[in-house]
MIGU-170611 format. One line per 10 residues: number of its first residue (from 1); their letters; for each residue x, y, z of C-alpha. Coordinates in pm, 1 decimal, padded with zeros to 6 digits, m for minus. Each point is the difference from the previous one (the first is absolute). Layout:
N
NUM	A	X:Y:Z  ...
This chain:
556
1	XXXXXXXXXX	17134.2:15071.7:06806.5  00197.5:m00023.2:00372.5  m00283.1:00101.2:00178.8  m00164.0:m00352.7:m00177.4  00296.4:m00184.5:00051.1  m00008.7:00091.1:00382.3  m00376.2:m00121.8:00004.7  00069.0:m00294.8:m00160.9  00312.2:m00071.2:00217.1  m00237.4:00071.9:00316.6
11	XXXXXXXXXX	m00245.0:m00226.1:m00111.7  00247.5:m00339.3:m00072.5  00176.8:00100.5:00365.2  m00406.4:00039.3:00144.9  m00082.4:m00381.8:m00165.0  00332.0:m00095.8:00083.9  m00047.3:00079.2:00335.6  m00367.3:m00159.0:00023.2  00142.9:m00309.2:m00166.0  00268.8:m00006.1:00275.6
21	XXXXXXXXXX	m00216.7:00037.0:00267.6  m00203.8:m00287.5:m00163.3  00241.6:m00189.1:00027.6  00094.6:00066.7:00358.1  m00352.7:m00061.6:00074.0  00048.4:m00334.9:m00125.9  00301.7:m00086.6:00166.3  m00104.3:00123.2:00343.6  m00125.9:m00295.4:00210.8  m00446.5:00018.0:00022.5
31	XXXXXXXXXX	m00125.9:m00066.3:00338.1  m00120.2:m00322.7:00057.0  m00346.6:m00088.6:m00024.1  m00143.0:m00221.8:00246.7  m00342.5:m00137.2:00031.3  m00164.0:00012.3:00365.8  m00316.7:m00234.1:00081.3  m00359.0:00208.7:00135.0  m00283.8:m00093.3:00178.7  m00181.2:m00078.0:m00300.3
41	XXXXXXXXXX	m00374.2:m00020.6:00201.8  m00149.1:00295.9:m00164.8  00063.9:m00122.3:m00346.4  m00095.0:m00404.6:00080.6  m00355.9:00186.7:00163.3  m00062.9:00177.5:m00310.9  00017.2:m00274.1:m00247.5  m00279.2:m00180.4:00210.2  m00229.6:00241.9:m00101.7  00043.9:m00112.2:m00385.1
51	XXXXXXXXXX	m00260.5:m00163.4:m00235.0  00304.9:m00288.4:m00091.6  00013.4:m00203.8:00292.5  00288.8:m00123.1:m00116.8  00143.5:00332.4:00062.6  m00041.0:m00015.5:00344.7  00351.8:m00022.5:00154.3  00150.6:m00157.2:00313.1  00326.8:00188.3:m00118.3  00225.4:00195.7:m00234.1
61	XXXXXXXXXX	00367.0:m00098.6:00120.4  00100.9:m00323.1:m00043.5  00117.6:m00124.9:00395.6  00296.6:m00244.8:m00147.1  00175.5:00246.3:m00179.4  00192.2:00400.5:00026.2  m00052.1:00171.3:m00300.7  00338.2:00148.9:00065.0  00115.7:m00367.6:m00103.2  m00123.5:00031.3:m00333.7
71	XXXXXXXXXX	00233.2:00266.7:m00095.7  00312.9:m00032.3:00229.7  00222.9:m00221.3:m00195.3  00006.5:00299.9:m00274.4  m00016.2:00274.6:00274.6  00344.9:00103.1:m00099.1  m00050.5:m00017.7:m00392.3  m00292.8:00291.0:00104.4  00270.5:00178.9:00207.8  00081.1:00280.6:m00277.4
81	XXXXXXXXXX	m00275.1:m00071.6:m00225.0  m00240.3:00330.5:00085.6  m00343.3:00133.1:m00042.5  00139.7:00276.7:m00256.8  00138.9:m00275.3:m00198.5  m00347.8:m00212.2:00040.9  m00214.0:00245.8:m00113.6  00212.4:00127.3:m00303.6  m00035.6:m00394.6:m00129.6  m00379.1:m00014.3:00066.1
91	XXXXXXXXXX	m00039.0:00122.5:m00392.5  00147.5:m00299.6:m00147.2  m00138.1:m00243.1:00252.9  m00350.0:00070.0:00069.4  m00288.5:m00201.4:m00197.3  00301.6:m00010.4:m00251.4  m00002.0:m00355.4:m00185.4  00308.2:m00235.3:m00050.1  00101.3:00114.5:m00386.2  m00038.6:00374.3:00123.5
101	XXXXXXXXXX	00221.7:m00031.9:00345.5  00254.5:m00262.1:m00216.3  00020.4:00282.3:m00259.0  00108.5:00294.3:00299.4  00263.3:m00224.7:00087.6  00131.7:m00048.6:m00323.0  m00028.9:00373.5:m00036.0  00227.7:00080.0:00290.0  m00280.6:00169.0:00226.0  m00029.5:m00302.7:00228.6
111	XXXXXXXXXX	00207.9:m00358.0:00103.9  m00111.9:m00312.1:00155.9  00155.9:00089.5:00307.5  m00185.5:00318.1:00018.2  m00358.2:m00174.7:m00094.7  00035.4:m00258.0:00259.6  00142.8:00224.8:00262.4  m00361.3:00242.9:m00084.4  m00196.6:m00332.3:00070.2  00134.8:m00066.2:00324.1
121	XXXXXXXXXX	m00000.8:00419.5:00132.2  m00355.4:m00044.7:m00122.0  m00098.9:m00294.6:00182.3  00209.4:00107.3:00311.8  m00173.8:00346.6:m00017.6  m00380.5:m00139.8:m00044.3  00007.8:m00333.5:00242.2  00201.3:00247.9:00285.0  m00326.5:00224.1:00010.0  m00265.4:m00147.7:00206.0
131	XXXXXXXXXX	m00279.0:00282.7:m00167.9  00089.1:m00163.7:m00364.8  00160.7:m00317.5:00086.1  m00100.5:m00313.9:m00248.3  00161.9:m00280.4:00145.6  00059.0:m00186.4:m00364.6  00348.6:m00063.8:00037.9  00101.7:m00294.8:00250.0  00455.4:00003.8:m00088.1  00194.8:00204.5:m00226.6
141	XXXXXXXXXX	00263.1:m00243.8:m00194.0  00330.4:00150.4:00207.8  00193.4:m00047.4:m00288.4  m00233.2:00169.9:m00262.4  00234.0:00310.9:00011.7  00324.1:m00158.2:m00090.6  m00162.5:m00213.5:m00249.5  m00096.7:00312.0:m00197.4  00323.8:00205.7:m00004.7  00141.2:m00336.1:m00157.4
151	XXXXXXXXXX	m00270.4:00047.6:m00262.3  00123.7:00362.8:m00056.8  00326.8:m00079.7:m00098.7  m00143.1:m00206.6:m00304.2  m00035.9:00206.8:m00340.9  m00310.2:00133.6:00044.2  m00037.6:00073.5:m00337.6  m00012.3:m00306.6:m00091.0  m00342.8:m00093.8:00260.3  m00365.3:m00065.3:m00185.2
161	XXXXXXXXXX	m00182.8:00246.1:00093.7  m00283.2:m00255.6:00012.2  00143.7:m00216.5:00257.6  00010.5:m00073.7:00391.2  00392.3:00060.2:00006.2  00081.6:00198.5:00336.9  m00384.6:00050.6:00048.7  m00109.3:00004.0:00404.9  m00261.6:m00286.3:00058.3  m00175.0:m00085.3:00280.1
171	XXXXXXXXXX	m00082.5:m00386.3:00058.2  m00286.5:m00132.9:00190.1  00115.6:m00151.1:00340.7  m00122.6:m00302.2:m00098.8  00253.9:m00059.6:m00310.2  00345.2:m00127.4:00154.1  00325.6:00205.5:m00023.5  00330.9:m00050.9:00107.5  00106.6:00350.2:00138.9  m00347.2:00017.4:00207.5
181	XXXXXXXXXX	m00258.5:m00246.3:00179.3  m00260.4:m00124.2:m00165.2  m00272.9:00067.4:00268.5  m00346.3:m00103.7:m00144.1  m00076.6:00302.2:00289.6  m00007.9:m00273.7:00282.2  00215.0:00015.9:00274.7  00044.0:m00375.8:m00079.2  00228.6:00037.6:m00304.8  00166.3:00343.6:00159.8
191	XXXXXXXXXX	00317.8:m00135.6:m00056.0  m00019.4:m00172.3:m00293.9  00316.0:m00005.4:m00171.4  m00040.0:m00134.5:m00345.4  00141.8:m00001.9:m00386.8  m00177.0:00225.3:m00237.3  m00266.2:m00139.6:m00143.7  m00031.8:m00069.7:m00403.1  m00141.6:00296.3:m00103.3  00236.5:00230.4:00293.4
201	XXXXXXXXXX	00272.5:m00142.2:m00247.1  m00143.3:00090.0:m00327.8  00010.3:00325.0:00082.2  00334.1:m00025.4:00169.3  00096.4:m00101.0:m00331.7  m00115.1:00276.4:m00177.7  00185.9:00219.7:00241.3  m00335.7:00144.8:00180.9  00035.5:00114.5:00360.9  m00184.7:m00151.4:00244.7
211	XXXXXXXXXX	m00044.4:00274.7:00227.1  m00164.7:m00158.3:00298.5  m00307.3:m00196.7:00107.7  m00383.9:00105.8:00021.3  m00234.5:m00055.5:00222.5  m00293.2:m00213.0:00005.7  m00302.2:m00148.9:00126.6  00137.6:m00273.0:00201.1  00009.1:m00340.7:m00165.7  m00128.9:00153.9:m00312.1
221	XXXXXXXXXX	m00328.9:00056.5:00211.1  m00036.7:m00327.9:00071.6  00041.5:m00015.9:00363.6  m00324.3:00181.1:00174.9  m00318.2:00052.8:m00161.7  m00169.7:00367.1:m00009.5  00261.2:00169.9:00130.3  00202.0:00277.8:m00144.8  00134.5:m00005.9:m00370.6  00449.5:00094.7:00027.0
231	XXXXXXXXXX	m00003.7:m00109.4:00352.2  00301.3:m00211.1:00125.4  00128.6:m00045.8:00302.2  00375.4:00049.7:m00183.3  m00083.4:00325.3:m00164.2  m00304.1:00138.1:00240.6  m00312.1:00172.0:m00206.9  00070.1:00076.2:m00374.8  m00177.5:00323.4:m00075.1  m00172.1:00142.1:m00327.5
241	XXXXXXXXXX	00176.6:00344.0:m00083.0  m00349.2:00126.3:m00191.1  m00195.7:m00032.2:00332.3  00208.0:m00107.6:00280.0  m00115.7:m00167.0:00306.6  m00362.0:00057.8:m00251.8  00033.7:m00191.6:m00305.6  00150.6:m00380.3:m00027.6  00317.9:m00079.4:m00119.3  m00192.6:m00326.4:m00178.0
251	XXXXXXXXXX	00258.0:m00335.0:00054.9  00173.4:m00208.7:00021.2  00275.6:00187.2:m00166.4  m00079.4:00320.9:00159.4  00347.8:00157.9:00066.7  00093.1:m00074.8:m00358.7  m00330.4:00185.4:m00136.9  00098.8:00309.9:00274.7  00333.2:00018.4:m00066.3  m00046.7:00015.1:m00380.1
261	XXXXXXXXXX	m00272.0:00243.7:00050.1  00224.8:00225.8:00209.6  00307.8:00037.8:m00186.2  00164.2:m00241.3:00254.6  00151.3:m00155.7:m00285.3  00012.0:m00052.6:m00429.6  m00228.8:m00359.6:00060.5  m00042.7:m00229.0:00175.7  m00094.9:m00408.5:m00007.6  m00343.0:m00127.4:00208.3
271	XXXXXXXXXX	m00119.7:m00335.4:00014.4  m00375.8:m00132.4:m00071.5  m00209.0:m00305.5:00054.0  m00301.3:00163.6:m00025.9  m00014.9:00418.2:m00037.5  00311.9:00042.1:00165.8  00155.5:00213.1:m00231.7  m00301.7:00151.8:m00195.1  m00155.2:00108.3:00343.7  00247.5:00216.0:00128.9
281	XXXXXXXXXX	00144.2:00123.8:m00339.2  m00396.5:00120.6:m00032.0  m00016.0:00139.5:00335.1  00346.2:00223.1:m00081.5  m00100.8:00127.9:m00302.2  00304.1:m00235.3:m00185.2  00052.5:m00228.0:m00289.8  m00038.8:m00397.0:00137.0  00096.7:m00298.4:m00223.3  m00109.7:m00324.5:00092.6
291	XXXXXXXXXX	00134.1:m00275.9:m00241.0  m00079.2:m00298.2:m00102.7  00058.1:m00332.4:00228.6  00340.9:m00055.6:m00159.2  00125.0:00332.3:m00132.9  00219.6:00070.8:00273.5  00150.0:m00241.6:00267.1  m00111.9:m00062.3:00353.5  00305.5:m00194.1:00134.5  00141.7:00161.9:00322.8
301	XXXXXXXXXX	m00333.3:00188.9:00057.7  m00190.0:m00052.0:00326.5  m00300.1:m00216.4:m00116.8  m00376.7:00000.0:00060.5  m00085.1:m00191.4:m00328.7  00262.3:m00185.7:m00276.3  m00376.4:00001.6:m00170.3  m00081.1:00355.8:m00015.0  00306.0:00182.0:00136.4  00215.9:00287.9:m00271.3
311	XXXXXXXXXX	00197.1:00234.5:00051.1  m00048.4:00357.1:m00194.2  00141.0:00356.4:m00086.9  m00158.1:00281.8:00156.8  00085.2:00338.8:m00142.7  m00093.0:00349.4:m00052.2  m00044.2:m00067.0:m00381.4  m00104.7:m00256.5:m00231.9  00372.7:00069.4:m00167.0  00167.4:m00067.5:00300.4
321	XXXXXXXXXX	m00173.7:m00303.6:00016.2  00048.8:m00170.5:m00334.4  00349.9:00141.7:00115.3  m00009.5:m00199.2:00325.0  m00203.6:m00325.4:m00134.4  00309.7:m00017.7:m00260.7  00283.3:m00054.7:00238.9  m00210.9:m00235.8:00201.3  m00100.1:m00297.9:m00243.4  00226.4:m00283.4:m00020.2
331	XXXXXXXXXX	m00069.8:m00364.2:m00022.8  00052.9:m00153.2:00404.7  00055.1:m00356.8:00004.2  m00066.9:m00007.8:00384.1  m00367.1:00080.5:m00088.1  m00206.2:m00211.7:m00179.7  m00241.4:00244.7:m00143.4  00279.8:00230.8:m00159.0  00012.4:00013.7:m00385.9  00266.3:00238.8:m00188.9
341	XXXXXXXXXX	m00203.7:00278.4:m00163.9  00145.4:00252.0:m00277.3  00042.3:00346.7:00143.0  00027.2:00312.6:m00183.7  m00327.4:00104.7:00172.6  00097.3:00420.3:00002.0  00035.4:m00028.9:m00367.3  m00305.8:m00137.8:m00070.7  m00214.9:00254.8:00217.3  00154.5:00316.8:m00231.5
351	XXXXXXXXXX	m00249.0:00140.9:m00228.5  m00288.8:m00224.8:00093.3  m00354.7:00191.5:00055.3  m00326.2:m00148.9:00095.6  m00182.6:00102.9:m00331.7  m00184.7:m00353.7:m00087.0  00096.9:m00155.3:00304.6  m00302.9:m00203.3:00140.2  m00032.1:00063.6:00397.7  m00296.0:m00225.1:00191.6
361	XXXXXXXXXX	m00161.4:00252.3:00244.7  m00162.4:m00146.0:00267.9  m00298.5:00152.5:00007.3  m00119.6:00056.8:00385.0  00345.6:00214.8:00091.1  m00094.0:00242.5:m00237.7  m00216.8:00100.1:00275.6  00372.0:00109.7:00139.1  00022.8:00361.7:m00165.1  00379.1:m00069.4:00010.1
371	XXXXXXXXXX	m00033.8:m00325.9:m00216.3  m00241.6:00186.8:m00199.1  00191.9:00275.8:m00057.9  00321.9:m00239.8:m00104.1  m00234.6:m00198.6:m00243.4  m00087.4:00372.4:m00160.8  00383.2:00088.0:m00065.1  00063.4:m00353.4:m00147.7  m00352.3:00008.5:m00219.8  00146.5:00412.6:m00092.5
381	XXXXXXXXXX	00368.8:m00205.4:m00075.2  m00156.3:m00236.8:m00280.9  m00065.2:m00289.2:00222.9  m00307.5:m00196.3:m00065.7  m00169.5:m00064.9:00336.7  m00206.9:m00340.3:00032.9  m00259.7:00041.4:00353.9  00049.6:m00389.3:00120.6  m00267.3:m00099.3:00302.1  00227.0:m00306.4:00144.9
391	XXXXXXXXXX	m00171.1:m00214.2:00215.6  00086.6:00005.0:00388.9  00186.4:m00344.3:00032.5  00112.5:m00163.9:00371.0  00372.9:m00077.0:00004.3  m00062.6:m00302.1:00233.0  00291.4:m00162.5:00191.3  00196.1:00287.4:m00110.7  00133.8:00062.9:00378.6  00093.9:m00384.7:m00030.3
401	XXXXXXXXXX	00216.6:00067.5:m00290.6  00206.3:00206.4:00206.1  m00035.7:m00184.6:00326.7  00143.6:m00332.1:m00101.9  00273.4:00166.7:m00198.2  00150.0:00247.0:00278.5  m00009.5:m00344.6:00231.9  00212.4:m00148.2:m00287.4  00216.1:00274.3:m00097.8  00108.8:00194.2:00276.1
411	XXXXXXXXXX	00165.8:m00324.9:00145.7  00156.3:m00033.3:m00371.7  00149.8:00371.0:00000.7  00159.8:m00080.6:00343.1  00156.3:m00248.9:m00046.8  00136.5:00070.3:m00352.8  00006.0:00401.4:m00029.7  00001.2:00180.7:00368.2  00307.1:00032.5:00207.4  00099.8:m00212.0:00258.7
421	XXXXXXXXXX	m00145.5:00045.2:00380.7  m00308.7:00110.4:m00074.9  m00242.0:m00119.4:00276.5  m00263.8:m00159.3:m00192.1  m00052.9:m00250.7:m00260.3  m00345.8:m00018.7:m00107.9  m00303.4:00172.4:00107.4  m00081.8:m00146.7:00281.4  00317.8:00105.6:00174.6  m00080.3:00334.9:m00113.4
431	XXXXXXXXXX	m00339.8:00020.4:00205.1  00187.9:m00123.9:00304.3  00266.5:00242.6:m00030.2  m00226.5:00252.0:m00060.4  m00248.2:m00067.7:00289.6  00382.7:00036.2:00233.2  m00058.8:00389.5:m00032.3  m00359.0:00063.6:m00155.7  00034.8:00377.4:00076.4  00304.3:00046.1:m00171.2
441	XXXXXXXXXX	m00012.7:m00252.7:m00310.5  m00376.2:m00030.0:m00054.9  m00216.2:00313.4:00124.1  m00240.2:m00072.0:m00280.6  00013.8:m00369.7:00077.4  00065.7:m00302.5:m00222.7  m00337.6:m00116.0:m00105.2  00083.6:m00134.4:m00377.0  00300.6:m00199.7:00119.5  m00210.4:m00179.6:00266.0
451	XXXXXXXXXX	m00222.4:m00016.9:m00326.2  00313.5:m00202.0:m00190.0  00012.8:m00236.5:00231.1  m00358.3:m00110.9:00045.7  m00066.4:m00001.1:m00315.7  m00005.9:m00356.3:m00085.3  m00029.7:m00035.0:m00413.6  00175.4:m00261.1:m00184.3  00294.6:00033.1:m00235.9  m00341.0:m00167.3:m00235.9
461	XXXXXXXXXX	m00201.1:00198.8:00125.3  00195.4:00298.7:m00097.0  00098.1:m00088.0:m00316.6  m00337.4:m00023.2:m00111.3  m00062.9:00370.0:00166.4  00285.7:00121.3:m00172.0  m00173.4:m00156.7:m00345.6  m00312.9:00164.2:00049.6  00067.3:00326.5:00121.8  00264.5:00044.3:m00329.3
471	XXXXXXXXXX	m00336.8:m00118.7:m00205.8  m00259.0:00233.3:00178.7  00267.8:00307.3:m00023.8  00092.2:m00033.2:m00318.4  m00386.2:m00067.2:m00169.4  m00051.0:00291.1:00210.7  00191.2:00269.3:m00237.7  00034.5:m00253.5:m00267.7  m00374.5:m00019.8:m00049.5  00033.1:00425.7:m00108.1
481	XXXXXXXXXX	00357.2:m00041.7:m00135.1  m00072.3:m00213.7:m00296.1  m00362.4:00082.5:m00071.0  00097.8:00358.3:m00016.7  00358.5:m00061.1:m00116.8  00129.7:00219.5:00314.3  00336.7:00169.4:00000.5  m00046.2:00043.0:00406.3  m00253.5:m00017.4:00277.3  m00034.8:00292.2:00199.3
491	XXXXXXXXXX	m00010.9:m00006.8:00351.7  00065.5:00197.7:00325.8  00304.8:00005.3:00213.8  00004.7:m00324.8:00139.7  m00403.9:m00141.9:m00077.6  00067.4:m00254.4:m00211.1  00314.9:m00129.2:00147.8  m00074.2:m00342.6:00124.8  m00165.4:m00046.9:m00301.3  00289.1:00079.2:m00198.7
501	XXXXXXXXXX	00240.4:m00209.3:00290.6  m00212.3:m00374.6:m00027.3  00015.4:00064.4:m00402.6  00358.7:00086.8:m00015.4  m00116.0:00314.4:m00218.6  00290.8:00328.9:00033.0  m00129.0:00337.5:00084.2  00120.8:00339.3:m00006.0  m00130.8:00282.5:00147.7  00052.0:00367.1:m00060.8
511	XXXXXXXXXX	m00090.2:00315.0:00172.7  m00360.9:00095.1:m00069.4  m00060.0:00319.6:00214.2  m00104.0:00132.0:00332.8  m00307.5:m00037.5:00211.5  m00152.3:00335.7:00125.3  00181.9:m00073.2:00323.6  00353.2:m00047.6:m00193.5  00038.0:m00360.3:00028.2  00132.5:m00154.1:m00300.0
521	XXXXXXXXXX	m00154.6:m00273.9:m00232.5  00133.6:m00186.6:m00265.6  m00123.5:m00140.6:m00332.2  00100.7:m00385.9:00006.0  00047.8:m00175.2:m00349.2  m00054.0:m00385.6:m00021.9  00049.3:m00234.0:m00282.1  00073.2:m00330.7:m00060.4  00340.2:m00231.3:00060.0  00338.6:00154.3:m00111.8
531	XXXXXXXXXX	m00155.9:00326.2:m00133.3  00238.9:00220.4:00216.1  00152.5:00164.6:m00275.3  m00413.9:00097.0:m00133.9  m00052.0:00110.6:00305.2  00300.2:00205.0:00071.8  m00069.9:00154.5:m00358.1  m00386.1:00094.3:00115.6  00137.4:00150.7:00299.5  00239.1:00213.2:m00167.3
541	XXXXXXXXXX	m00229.4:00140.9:m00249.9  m00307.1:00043.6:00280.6  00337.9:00166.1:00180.5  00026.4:00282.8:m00234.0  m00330.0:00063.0:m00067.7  m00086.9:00054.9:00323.9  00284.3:00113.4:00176.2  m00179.3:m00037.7:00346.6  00311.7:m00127.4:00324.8  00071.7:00322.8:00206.7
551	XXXXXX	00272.6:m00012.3:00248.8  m00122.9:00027.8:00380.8  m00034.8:00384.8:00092.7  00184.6:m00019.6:00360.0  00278.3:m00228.2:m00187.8  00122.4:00205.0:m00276.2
């Protein structure tokens, strides 16, 4: 009986000791990590001899901005924060979704402090190494940190599980924020000091952390035409962790796809006029909602199009984004196409399946053994599969749409939503100060803003553009929606985006598979006005069916 009482007692004073020297581990001061630029030729030659022209880079590293910057004003936060203590939190982090990480909180193995803290190590750690580098994060909110050990000393017990309280999220630099710039990745609106923007404050309200800001392609890739998807001149090359420098990132919200995709962050919020968010939530292997004109507010967002513009959640999961979508909504009256819509959406995705569910299939992608594949685990599921041939239709004046309303709007977000001192006012200041240093600010050029301003189309003329593009689009699925009483159309990725912009139709698209190659697809759902709630339900079902998003291999 001693000789087990001495084991024992050897054993507590051996974890003792281990927990001790934990803890010193933790409270010694980690080396500081700092990012150093490289002759980045060899890389920029190899991507010329890709298929994607796109993909054929000029550079990696943005030229206006140190990555060091991005994580300096929380340097000392990181100061005793170390790699043991990283890794031992990768278990309830990692591919982990909001109700799960909420629920280690409340259980004591994990605080909001901690959480954020693991975000910013991560990012620090990834976007300091120039062999795995992804360049998706453009400023770190510097008082992110502080903000979550307030939300720590609430009852935890007390938090919803289900909700975006203390939750990391990354915003699209193109969605204004008072703690950072609002950058639109042009070296124009650098310093662009603004208020948060309508939907920045929802989910202040809700007590969400906005982490930091994500890259882009600059001017929601409306600036140069055939040049590379993530690019800015802000945030340098965004860069697709399932293929990098190989596969694209897809765009315009490109950092908020990688980031998501990486474990940069919980979520994060992109921005699309036409495929901006479905493209690079695709291209990541994520979950990409976008709404309905109206479901979420646009003021204080850098505009192409007040016609087609929305912002969107981007997640990991279709729960996280029901999750997100929730603490978003809200009736703006500084935005003329808001409406108040009932939430509630993550309760009404629990239990659904897609027995009897009725799911157009468009019958040349099932030439895509991906799609086809999808279509098989849906028709296994209980969904009843419809083949639809839809007729190729030209979306004519479509560039005009967004033309005449980035000539309009810019100007109007300005003068009413950007900071003071920035040194342009409408576009055609912007090509000026852009031509001032074309090396630095445009290497891609600026083709589609010199487009904006020739383009010469009436406020009637656009109108009645505007008319018959919503007709064409919507005849387009409605034609196969109500003959064939559809639940959803089923696309690819981003296909049938513009389609779905000019009609005002929501989409969501979910993580389909892998190409032989690795590069990730997803399976887009489409249905008509106001149906996101259907198609969140869809997505969640096809979700666990399928069970199909793996994390990036060199990010885990």
């Amino acid at each position: 009986m001693r000789k087990i009482i001495y084991i024992l007692a050897f054993i507590c004073v051996c974890n003792s000791c281990k927990q001790q020297k934990d803890t010193e581990s933790r409270r010694e001061k980690q080396p500081k990590v700092v990012w150093q630029s490289y002759d980045e030729t060899n890389n920029l030659e190899a991507t010329q001899q890709l298929e994607q022209r796109r993909m054929h880079l000029k550079l990696v590293n943005s030229k206006a901005l140190d990555k060091n910057d991005i994580w300096k004003p929380l340097e000392t936060e990181l100061d005793y924060f170390s790699v043991e203590k990283y890794n031992s939190l990768k278990e309830f982090i990692l591919e982990k979704d909001i109700p799960t990480i909420q629920q280690s909180i409340k259980d004591g193995k994990l605080t909001y402090e901690e959480l954020t803290l693991f975000f910013i190590y991560r990012i620090r750690k990834y976007e300091s190494d120039n062999s795995l580098s992804l360049n998706s994060v453009i400023s770190l909110n510097p008082k992110v940190v502080e903000q979550a050990r307030d939300l720590d000393a609430i009852n935890t017990s007390e938090i919803d599980v289900n909700s975006v309280f203390g939750m990391p999220i990354l915003l699209k630099d193109n969605i204004n924020t008072k703690d950072m710039p609002t950058t639109a990745g042009a070296i124009a609106l650098q310093n662009n000091s603004t208020n948060n923007a309508f939907i920045t404050e929802r989910l202040l309200e809700k007590k969400a952390l906005i982490l930091g800001k994500a890259n882009l392609s600059e001017w929601a890739y409306f600036l140069c035409s055939g040049c590379p998807v993530g690019y800015s001149a802000v945030g340098g090359q965004t860069l697709n962790p399932y293929g990098r420098m190989v596969f694209e990132t897809g765009g315009s919200s490109s950092g908020s796809g990688v980031a998501v995709a990486a474990n940069f962050c919980i979520a994060a919020i992109g921005t699309e006029t036409s495929g901006s968010i479905l493209s690079p939530s695709s291209q990541n292997s994520i979950v990409g909602l976008k709404p309905t004109i109206g479901v979420l507010s646009r003021t204080g967002i850098v505009p192409i199009s007040s016609t087609l513009d929305t912002p969107g959640p981007m997640t990991k999961s279709v729960v996280d984004n029901a999750i997100l979508l929730n603490a978003l909504i809200g009736k703006d009256i500084d935005d003329s196409a808001s409406v108040a819509i009932e939430g509630g959406f993550l309760d009404s995705i629990k239990n659904t399946t897609l027995k009897g569910k009725r799911f157009g299939v468009i019958k040349r992608f099932l030439e895509d053994s991906i799609y086809k594949i999808a279509i098989k685990k849906i028709e296994k599921a209980g969904g009843k599969i419809i083949e639809i041939e839809p007729k190729p239709i030209k979306l004519t004046g479509f560039r005009s749409i967004l033309n005449i309303d980035m000539k309009n709007d810019l100007p109007k977000y300005i003068k009413e939503q950007a900071g003071k001192g920035i040194p342009i006012k409408n576009i055609e200041d912007a090509i000026v100060f852009n031509r001032e240093d074309s090396v630095i600010r445009i290497p891609y050029g600026q083709q589609l803003f010199e487009g904006i301003v020739e383009d010469s189309t009436t406020v009637e003329g656009l109108d009645r553009i505007k008319e018959n593009l919503k007709a064409i689009a919507r005849n387009y699925f409605d034609i196969h929606i109500n003959t064939h009483q559809l639940d959803a159309v089923l696309s690819i990725n981003n296909y049938h985006a513009s389609y779905a912009a000019v009609a005002k139709y929501p989409a969501l698209t979910v993580p389909m598979g892998y190409t032989d190659k690795g590069q990730p697809k997803g399976l887009t759902f489409i249905a008509q006005p106001f149906s996101e709630r259907k198609l969140l339900q869809l997505g969640h079902a096809y979700e666990k069916a399928t069970k199909e998003r793996r994390a990036p291999v060199k990010y885990n």
